[in-house]
TORNU-22066 format. One record per residue (C-alpha): residue number from 1; x, z, y. Coordinates in pm, whole numbers. Example, Ala and Ser with C-alpha at 12.3 -4.5 7.8 and 13.67 -1.06 7.14 Angstrom:
2
nr = 1 px = 1230 pz = 780 py = -450
nr = 2 px = 1367 pz = 714 py = -106
//
This chain:
310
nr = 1 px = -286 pz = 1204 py = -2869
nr = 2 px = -197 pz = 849 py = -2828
nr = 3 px = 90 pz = 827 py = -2617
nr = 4 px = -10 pz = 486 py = -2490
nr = 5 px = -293 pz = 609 py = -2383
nr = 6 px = -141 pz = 949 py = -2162
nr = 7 px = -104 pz = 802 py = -1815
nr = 8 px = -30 pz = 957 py = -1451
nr = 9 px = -233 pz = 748 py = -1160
nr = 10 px = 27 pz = 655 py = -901
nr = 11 px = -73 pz = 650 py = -528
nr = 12 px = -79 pz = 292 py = -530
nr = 13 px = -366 pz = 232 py = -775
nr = 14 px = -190 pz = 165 py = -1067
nr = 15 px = -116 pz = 367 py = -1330
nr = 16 px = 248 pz = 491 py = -1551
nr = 17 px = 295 pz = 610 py = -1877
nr = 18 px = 439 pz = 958 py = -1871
nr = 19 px = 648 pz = 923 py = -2123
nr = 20 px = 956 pz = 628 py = -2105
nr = 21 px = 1225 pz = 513 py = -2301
nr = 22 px = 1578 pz = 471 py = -2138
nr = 23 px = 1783 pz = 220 py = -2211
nr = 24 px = 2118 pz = 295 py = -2077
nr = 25 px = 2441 pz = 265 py = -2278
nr = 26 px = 2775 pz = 306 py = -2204
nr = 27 px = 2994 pz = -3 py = -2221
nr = 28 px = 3138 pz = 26 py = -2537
nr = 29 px = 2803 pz = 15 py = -2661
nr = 30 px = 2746 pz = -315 py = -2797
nr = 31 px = 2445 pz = -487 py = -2575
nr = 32 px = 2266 pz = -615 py = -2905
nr = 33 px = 2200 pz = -224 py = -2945
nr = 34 px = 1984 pz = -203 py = -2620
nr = 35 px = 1765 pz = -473 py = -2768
nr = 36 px = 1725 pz = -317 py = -3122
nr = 37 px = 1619 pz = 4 py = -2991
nr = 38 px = 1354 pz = -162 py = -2785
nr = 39 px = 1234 pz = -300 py = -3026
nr = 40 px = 1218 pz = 31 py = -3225
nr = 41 px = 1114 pz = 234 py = -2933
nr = 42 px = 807 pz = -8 py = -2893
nr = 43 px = 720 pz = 37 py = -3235
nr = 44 px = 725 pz = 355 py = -3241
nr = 45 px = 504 pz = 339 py = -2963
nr = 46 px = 688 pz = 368 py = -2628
nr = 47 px = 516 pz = 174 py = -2388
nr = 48 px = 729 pz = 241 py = -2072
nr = 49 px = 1029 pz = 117 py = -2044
nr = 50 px = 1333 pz = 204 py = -1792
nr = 51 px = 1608 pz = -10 py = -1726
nr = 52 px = 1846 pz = -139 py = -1431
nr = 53 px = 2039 pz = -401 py = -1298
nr = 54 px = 2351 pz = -120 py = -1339
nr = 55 px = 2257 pz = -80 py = -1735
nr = 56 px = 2392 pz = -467 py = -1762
nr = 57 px = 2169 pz = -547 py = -2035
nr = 58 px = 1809 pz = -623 py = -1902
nr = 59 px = 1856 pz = -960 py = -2078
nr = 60 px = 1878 pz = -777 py = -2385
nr = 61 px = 1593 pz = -557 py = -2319
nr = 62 px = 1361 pz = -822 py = -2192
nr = 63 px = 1466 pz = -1022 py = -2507
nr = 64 px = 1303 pz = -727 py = -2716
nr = 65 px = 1017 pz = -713 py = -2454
nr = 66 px = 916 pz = -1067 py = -2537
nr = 67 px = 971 pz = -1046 py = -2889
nr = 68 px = 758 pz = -735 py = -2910
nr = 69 px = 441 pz = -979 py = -2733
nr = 70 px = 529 pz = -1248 py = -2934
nr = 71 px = 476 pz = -1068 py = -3274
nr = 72 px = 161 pz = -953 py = -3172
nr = 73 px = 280 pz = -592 py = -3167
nr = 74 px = 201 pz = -540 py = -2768
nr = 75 px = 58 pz = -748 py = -2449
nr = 76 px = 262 pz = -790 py = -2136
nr = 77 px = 33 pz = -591 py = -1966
nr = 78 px = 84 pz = -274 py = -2247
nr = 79 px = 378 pz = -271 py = -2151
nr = 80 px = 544 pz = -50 py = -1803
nr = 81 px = 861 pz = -235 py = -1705
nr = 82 px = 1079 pz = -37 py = -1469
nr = 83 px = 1404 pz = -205 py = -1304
nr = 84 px = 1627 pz = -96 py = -1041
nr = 85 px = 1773 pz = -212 py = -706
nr = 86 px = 2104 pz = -125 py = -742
nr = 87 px = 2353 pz = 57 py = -407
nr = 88 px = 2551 pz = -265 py = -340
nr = 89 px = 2226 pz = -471 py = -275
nr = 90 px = 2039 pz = -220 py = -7
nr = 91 px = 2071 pz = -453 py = 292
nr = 92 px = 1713 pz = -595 py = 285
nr = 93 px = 1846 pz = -948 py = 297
nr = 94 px = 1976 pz = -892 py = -28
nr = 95 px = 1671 pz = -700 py = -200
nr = 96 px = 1457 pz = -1013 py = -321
nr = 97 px = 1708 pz = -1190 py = -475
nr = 98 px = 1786 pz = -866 py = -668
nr = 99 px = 1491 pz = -832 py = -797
nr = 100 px = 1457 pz = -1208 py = -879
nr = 101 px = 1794 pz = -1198 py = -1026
nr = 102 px = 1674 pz = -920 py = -1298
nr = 103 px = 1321 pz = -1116 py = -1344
nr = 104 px = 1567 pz = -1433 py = -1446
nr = 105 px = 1735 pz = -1217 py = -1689
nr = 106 px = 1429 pz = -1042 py = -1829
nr = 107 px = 1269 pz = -1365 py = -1813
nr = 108 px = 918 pz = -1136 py = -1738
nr = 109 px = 744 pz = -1259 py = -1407
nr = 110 px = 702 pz = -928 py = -1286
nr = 111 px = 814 pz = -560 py = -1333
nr = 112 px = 581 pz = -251 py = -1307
nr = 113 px = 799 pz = -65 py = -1102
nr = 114 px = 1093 pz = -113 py = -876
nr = 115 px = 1302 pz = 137 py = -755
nr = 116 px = 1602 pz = 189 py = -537
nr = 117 px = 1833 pz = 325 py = -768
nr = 118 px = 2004 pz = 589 py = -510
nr = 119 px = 2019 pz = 586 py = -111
nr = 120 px = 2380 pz = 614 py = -82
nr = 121 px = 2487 pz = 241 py = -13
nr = 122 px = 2833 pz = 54 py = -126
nr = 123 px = 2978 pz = -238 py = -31
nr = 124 px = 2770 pz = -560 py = -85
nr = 125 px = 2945 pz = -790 py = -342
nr = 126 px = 2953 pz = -814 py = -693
nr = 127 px = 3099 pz = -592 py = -809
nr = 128 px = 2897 pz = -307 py = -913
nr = 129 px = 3137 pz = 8 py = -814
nr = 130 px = 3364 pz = -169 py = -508
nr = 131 px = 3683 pz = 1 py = -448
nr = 132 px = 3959 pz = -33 py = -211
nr = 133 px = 4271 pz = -79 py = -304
nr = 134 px = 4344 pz = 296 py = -311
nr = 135 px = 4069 pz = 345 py = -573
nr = 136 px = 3850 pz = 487 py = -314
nr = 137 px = 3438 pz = 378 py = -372
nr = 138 px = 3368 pz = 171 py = -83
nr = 139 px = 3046 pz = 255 py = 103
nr = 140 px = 2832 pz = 40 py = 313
nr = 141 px = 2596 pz = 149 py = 645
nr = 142 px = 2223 pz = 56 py = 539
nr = 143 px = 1887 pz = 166 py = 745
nr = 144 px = 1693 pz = 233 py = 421
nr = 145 px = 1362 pz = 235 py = 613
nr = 146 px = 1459 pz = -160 py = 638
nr = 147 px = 1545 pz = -189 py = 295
nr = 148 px = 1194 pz = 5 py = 179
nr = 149 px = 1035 pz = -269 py = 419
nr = 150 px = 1253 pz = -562 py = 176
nr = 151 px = 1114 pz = -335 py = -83
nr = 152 px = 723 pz = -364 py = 19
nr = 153 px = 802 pz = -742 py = 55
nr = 154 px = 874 pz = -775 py = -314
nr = 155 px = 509 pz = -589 py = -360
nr = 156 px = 336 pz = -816 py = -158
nr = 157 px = 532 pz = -1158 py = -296
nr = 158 px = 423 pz = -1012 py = -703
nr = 159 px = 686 pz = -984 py = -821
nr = 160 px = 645 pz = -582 py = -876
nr = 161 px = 340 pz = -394 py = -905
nr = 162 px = 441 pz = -71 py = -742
nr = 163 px = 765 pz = 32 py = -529
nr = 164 px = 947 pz = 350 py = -544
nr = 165 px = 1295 pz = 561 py = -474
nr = 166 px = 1556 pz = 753 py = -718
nr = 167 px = 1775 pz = 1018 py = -637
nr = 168 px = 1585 pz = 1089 py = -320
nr = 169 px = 1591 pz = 1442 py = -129
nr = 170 px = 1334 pz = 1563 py = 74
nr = 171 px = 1485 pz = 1418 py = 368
nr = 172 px = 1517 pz = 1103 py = 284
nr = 173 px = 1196 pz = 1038 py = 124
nr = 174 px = 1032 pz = 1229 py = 446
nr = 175 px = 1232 pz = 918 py = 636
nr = 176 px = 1065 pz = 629 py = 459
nr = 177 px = 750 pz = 904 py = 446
nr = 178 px = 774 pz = 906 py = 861
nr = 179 px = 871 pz = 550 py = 922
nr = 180 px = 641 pz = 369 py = 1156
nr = 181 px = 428 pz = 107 py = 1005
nr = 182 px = 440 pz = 213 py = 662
nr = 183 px = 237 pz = 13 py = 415
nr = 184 px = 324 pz = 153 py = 117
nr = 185 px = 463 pz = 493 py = 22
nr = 186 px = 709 pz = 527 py = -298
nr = 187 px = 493 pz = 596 py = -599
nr = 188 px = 770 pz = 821 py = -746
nr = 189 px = 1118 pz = 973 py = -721
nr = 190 px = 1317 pz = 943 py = -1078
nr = 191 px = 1596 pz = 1241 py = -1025
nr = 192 px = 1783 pz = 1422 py = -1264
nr = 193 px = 1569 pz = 1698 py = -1446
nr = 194 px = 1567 pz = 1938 py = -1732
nr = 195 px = 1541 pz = 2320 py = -1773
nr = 196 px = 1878 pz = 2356 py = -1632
nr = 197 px = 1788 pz = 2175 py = -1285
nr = 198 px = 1428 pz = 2192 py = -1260
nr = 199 px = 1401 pz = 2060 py = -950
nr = 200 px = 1130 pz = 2276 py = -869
nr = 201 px = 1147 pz = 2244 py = -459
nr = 202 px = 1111 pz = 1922 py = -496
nr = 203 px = 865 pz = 1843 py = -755
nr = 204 px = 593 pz = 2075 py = -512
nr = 205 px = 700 pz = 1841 py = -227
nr = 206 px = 685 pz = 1528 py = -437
nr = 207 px = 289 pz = 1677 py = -562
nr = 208 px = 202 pz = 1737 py = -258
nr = 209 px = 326 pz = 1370 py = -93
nr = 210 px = 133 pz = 1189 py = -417
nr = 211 px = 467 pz = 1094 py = -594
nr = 212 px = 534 pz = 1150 py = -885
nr = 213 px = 852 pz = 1302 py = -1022
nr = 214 px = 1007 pz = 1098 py = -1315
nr = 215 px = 1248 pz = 1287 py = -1465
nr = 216 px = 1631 pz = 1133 py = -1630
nr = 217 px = 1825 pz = 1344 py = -1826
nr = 218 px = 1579 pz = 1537 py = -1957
nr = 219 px = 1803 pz = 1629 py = -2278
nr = 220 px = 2106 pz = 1692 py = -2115
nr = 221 px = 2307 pz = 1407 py = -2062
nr = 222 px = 2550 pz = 1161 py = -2286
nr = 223 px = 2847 pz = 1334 py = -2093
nr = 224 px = 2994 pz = 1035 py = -2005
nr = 225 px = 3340 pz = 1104 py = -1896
nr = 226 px = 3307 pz = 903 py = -1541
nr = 227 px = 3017 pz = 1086 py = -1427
nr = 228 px = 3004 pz = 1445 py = -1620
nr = 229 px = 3187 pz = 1741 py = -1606
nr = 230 px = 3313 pz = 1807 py = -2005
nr = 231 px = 3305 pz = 2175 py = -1921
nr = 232 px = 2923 pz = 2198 py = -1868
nr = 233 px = 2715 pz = 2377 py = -2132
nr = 234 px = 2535 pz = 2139 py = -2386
nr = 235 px = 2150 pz = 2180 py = -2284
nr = 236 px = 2019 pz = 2078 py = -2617
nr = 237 px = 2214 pz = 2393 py = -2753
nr = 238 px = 2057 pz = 2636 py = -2541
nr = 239 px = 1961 pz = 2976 py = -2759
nr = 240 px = 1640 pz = 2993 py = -2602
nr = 241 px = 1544 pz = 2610 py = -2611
nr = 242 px = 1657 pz = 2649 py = -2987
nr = 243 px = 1470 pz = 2956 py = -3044
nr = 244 px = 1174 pz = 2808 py = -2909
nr = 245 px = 1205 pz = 2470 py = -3140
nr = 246 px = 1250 pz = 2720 py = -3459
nr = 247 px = 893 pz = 2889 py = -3328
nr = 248 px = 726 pz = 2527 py = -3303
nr = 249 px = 895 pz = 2397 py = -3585
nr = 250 px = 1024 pz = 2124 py = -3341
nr = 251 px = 1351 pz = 2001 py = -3221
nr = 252 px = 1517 pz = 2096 py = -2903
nr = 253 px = 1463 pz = 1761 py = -2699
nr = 254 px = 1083 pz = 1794 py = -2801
nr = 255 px = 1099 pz = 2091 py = -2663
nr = 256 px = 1257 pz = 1983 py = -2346
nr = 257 px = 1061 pz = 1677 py = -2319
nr = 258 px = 733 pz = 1810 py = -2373
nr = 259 px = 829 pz = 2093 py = -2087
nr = 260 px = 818 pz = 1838 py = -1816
nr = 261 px = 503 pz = 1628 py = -1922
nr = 262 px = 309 pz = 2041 py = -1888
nr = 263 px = 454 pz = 2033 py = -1531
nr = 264 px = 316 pz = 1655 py = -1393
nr = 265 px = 649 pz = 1513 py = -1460
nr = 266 px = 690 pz = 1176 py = -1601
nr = 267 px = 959 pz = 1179 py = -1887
nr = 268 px = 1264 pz = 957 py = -1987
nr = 269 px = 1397 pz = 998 py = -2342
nr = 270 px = 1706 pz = 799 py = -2416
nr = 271 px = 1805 pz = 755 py = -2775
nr = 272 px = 1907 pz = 455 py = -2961
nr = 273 px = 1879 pz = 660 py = -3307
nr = 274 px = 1584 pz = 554 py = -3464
nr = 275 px = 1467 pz = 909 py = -3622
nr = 276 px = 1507 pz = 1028 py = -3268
nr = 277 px = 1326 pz = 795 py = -3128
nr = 278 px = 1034 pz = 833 py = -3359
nr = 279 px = 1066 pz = 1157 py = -3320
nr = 280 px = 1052 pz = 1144 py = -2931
nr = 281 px = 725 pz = 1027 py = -2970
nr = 282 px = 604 pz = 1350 py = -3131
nr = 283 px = 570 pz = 1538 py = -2780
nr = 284 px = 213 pz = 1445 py = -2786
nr = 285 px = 128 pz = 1623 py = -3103
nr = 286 px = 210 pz = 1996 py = -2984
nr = 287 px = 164 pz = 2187 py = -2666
nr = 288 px = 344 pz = 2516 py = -2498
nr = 289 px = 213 pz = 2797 py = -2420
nr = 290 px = 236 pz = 2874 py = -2048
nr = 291 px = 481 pz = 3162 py = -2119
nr = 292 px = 729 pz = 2952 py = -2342
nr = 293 px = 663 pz = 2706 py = -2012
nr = 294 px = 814 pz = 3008 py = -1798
nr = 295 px = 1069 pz = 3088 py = -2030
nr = 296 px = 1217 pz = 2758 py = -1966
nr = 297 px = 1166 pz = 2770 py = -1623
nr = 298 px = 1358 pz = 3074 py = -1571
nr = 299 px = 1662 pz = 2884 py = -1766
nr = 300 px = 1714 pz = 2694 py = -1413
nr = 301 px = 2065 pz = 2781 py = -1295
nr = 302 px = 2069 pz = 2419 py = -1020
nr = 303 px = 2307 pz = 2249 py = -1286
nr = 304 px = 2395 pz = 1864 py = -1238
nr = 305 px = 2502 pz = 1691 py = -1526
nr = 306 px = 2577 pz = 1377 py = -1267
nr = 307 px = 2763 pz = 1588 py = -1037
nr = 308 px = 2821 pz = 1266 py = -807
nr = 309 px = 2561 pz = 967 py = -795
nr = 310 px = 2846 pz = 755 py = -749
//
């Protein structure tokens, strides 16, 4: 199948690709690379994009955005631009300008999807992770049923199409779910996802609400020293994920990635390798069986990669 063409309707009216490319990079990372594997992620034909104001290189990315429309090789409107409102910005006051502030450095008019990156507030400012002077994160008190009104503001003014939430429980989406006057609900939740944390609870909660799940680290994770525990097993080397690529004649991550798009979840795969990336695209050329689907369900053992969101 075309994956342009696979699409999940969102409860707003508009539409997402289920599969997206990610576009974080640690720092050392040179931000040049975010741009070239945009650009190769769009010709391979990625057409949903995920970025955020935390990433630090939406200029970068939109760069390869408009360059991608200006060849020829997509439209604007091809294209499903997702951006971030990151924890330091969560008092509504500060939620447009956020969002205007990463439309001046994508230089797009208008995302496809906003999202508030996580509900756990920090300390306005600029910088991103605020600390006191004992190295301590410092954390801010936020009503986030007054930032998701800020949020449907941005809707209304056009400057996204659709609004949604990340690293949501049940709780807290059941609070914006509840709040009185609601215009909009969150068209998804993007939480971390893969055959080790499958997240099944809440993906039946999230069905049955009309959100959709979008799934990050759906390979694993980069194990990033400041967020992951080096200890933790290595999903992408799981026997039975690796037994079940050798039956497909596949690679692990297609594996993994093509498990969540048979369950209604929306995909990220981040690579900036370009065989991978190609590659990544291949989930749409194979399907599992529902008992190889089981098999991976039953790998679930409630494992976070990102122990802390912060």
């Amino acid at each position: 199948m075309d994956p342009k063409g696979w699409r999940l309707k969102l409860n707003d009216g508009h539409s997402i690709p289920v599969l997206g490319f990610g576009t974080y990079a640690p720092e050392e990372v040179p931000k040049s690379k975010a741009s070239e594997a945009t650009k190769l992620a769009i010709d391979a034909g990625f057409r949903h994009i995920d970025c955020a104001h935390l990433y630090n290189n939406e200029k970068e990315v939109g760069q390869a955005i408009r360059s991608k429309i200006e060849d020829g090789t997509v439209k604007r409107e091809d294209i499903f631009y997702t951006s971030k409102l990151w924890v330091t910005f969560l008092q509504p006051q500060l939620v447009q300008p956020a969002l205007e502030r990463s439309l001046k450095n994508l230089q797009l008019d208008y995302v496809d999807l906003y999202i508030i990156h996580s509900p756990v507030a920090l300390k306005p400012g600029e910088e991103l992770l605020p600390k006191d002077e004992h190295g301590k994160l410092m954390f801010d008190t936020v009503d986030l049923c007054a930032t998701w009104e800020a949020m449907e503001k941005c809707k209304y003014a056009g400057l996204t199409k659709s609004i949604g939430v990340s690293n949501f429980n049940r709780r807290q989406l059941e609070m914006i779910l509840n709040k009185p006057g609601l215009k909009y609900k969150p068209v998804c939740n993007q939480v971390e996802c893969h055959p080790y944390l499958t997240q099944r609870k809440l993906l039946d909660f999230c069905k049955s609400k009309d959100i959709v799940l979008v799934a990050y680290s759906a390979l694993g994770t980069q194990r990033l020293k400041q967020w992951v525990d080096q200890s933790s097993p290595v999903l992408l080397e799981d026997p039975a994920l690796c037994a079940m690529a050798k039956k497909y004649q596949r690679t692990p991550a297609q594996i993994a990635l093509r498990y969540q798009l048979q369950r209604g979840v929306v995909v990220l795969a981040k690579s900036y390798n370009e065989k991978r990336i190609k590659e990544n695209v291949q989930v749409f050329e194979f399907q599992l069986t529902s008992e190889d689907v089981k098999v991976l369900d039953d790998l679930n053992r409630n494992l976070r990669y990102f122990s802390a969101q912060m």
